[in-house]
C-alpha positions in Angstrom: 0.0 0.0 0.0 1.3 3.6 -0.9 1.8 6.4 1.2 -0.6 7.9 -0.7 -2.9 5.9 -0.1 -2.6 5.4 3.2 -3.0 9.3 3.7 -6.2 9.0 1.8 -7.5 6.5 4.5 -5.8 9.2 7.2 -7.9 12.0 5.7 -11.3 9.9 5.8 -10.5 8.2 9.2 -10.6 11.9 10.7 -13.7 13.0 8.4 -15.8 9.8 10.0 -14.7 10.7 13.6 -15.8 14.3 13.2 -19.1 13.3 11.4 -20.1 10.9 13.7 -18.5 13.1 17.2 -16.2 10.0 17.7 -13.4 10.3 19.3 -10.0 8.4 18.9 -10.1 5.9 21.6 -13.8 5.5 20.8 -12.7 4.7 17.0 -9.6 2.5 18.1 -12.3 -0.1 20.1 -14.4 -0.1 17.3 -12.1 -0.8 14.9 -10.1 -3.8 17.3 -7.0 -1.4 16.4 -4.2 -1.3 19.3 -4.8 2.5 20.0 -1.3 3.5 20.2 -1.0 2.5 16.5 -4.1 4.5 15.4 -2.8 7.7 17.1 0.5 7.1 15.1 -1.4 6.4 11.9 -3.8 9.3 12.4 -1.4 11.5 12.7 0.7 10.2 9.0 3.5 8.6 11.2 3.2 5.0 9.4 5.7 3.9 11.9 5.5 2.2 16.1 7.8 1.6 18.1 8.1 -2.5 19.0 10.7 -3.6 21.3 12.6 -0.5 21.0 12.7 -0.7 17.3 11.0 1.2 14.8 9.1 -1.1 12.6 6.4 -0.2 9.7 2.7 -0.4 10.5 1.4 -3.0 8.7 -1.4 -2.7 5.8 -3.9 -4.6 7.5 -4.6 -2.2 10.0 -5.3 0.5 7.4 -7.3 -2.0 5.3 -9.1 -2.2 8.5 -9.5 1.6 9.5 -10.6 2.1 5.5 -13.2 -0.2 6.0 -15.1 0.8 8.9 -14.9 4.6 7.5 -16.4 3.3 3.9 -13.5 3.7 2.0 -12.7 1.5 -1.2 -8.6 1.1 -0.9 -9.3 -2.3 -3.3 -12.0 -3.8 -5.2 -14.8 -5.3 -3.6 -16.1 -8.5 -4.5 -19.0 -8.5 -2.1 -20.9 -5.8 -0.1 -24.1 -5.8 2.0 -27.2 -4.8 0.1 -30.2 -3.1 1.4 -32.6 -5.8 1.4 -35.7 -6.6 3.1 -34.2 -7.7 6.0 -31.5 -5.2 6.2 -33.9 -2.2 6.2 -36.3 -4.4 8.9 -33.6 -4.6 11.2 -31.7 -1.4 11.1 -34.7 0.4 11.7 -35.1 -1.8 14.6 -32.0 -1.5 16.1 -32.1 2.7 15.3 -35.7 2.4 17.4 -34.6 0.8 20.2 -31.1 3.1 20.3 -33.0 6.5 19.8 -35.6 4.9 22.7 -33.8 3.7 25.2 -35.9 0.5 25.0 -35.2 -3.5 24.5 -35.7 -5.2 20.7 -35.3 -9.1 19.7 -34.4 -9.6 16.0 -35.3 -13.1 15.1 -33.9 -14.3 12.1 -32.7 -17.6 9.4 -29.0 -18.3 9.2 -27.3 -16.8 6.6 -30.3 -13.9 5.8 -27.6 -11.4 6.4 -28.3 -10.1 10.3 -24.1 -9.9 11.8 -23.6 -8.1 8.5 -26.5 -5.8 9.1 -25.6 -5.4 12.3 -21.9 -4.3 11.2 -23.5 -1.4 8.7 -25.6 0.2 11.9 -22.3 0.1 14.1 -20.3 1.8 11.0 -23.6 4.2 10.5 -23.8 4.9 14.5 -20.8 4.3 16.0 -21.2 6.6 18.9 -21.7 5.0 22.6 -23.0 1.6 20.3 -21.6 -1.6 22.0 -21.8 -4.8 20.2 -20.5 -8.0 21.8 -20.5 -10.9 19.4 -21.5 -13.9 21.9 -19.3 -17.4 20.9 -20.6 -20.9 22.4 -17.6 -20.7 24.5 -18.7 -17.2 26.6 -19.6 -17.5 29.9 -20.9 -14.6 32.0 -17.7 -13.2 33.3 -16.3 -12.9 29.7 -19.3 -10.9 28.7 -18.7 -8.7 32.0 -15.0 -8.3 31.1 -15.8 -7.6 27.2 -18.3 -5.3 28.7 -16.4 -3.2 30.9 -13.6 -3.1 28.0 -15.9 -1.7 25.2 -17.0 1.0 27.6 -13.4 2.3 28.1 -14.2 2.1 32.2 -11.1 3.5 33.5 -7.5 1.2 34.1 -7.1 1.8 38.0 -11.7 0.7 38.0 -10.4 -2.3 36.3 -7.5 -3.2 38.0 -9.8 -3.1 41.6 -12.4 -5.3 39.6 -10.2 -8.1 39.3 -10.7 -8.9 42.7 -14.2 -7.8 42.9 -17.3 -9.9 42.5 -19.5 -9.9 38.7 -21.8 -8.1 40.5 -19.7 -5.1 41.1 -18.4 -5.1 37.9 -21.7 -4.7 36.6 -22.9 -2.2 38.7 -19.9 0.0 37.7 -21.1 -0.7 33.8 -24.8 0.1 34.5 -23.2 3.9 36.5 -21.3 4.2 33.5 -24.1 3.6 31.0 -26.5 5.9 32.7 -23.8 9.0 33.1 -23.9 8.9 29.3 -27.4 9.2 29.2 -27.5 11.6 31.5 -24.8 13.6 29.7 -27.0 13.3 26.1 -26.2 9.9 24.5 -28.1 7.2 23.3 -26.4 4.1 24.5 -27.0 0.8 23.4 -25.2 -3.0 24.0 -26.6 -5.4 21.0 -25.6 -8.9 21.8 -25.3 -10.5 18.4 -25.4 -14.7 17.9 -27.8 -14.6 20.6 -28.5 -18.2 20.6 -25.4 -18.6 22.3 -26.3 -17.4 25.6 -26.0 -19.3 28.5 -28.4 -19.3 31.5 -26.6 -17.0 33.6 -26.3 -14.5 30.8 -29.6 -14.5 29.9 -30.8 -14.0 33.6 -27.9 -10.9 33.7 -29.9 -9.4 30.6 -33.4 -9.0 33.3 -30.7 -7.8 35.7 -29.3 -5.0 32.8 -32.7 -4.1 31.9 -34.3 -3.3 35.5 -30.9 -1.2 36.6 -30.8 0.8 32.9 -34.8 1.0 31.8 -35.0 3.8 28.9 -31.5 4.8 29.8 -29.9 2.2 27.8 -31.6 0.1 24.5 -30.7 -3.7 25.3 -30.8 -5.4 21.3 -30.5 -9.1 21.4 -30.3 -10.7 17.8 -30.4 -14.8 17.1 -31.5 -17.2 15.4 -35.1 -18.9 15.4 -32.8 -21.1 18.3 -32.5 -18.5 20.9 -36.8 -17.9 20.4 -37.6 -21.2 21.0 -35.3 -21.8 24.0 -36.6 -18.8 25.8 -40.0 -19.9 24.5 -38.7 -23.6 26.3 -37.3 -21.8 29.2 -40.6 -19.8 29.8 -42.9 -22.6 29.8 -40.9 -24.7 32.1 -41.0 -21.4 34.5 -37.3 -21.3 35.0 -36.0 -18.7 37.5 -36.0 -15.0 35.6 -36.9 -16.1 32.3 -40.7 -15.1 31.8 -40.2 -12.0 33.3 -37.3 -12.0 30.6 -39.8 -12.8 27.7 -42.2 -10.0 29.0 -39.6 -7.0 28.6 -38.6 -8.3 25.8 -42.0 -9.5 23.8 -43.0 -6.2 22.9 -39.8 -5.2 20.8 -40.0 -8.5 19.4 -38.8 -8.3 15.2 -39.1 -11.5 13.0 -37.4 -11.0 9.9 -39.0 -12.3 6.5 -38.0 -15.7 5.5 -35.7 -15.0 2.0 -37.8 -15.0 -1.5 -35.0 -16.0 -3.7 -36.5 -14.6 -7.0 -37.4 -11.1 -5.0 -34.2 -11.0 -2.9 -30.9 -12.5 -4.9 -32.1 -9.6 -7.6 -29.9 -6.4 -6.3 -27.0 -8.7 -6.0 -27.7 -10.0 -9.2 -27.4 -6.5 -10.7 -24.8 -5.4 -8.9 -22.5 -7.9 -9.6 -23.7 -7.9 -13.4 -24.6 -12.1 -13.1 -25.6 -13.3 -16.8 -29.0 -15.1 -16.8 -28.0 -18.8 -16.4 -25.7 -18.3 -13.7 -28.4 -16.4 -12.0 -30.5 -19.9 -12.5 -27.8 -21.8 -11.6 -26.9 -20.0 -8.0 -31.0 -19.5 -7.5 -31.2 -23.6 -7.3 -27.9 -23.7 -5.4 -27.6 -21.4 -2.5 -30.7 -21.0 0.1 -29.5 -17.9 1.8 -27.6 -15.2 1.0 -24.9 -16.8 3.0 -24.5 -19.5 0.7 -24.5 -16.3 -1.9 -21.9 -15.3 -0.8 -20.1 -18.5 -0.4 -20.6 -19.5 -4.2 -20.3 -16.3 -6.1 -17.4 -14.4 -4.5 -14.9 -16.8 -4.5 -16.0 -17.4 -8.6 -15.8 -13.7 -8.7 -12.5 -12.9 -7.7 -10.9 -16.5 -10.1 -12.7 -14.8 -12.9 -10.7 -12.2 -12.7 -7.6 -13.9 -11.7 -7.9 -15.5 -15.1 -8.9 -12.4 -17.0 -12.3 -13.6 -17.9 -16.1 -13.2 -17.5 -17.7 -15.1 -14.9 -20.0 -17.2 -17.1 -22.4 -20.2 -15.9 -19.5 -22.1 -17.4 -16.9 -21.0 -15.7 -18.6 -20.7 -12.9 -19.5 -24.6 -12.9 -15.4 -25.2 -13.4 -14.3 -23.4 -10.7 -17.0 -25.4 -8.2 -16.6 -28.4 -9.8 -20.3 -28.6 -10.4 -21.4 -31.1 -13.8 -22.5 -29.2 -17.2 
């Protein structure tokens, strides 16, 4: 990458934080870039200290910073499209954040909601904290990721470490209501929902009593995390129906995916001839799978210099004429 172009992702890296009143440690948590590099690379010093030797930033990290600002440093073989479900759930999400209240997005695998949820964070980045939740979180690593994404202060941290969960959460819930107080519009969306443990979804009643309309509380999951609270409910476990209840009412069930309707903008976009557009209609059942066929074709096509026909497409999967 040129110096030139890494200015050019410089110059819209400070345009987005002024735009969206950001500021640079906000940006550097967003981003998952090590903070002391983005206030080098911010200010065109392309260099860090490692080890007391100077070494060269590396391009990643202003691939990175280019694309959570919306700037094209290479060509794109994919992008997220505004689709039905995309414009359901963004609005849903930019409710519950301008509200203060809860929402439950309820949607297929693969129709496109972590990538939706990555265009609202990019759109409003300011006081939005997302925690992706793996099958391998427990409570205390949502606490921890918590605290973290909130930028609650070193010496706060350091005492929480011997502190109980409880504490810690009382010192995110003070810190989530001081920006309220101060004018924001805070909200935690907990994406992969369907991962949550017990204790995590019991914590969410606890989040929601202490920071009711100062802080939206977004859950998004699969059709997996309805049914088990649905499960969880009806067996009358501890916390969960009074979970349901707060929850019901911002409840969002994203349209099932009409391929003929939906595959169409990408279609267009990506300029797909007529029989390939047959072809990937019968193969892929989300826009996952979409994605999974046609970008990889995509980006051989032009490896090879040439058009991404049905036939070449069928070569490159080693799919029969």
């Amino acid at each position: 990458m040129t110096h030139e172009v890494k200015h050019s992702v410089v110059a819209a890296a400070n345009a987005y934080m002024a735009e969206k009143n950001l500021s640079q440690n906000e940006l550097a948590r967003q981003c998952g870039i090590n903070p002391g590099y983005l206030s080098n690379m911010l200010r065109g010093q392309f260099t860090v200290t490692v080890n007391s030797k100077l070494v060269e930033i590396q391009d990643h990290w202003f691939r990175t910073l280019a694309s959570f600002v919306g700037l094209a440093v290479e060509k794109t073989y994919w992008e997220t499209m505004p689709t039905r479900q995309f414009s359901i759930q963004l609005n849903a999400i930019k409710t519950a954040k301008e509200s203060g209240k809860t929402a439950m997005i309820i949607g297929g695998t693969g129709i496109g909601k972590t990538k939706n949820t990555d265009v609202f964070c990019n759109k409003m980045p300011l006081h939005t904290y997302r925690i992706t939740v793996s099958s391998l979180y427990k409570l205390v690593d949502i606490i921890n990721e918590l605290v973290e994404k909130l930028g609650i202060d070193a010496a706060t941290i350091g005492t929480m470490q011997v502190k109980s969960l409880k504490y810690r959460v009382d010192k995110i819930v003070a810190k989530l209501i001081e920006i309220k107080r101060t004018g924001g519009n805070p909200v935690i969306i907990f994406d992969e929902g369907e991962n949550m443990e017990m204790s995590v979804l019991k914590m969410l009643k606890g989040l929601y009593d202490a920071l009711k309309d100062a802080c939206a509380i977004v859950v998004i999951g699969t059709e997996q995390l309805l049914n088990k609270l649905l499960n969880l409910r009806k067996r009358n476990r501890d916390a969960i129906p009074q979970l349901y209840r707060r929850f019901k009412a911002g409840m969002v069930m994203l349209p099932p995916i009409n391929k003929e309707i939906d595959y169409k903008p990408f279609f267009e976009r990506f300029n797909v001839e007529p029989g390939l557009r047959k072809l990937l209609t019968s193969l892929c059942d989300n826009y996952g799978e979409l994605n999974d066929y046609l970008e990889p074709a995509m980006r051989e096509a032009d490896r090879l210099g040439q058009p991404l026909t049905e036939t070449l497409f069928r070569t490159i999967h080693n799919l029969p004429a």
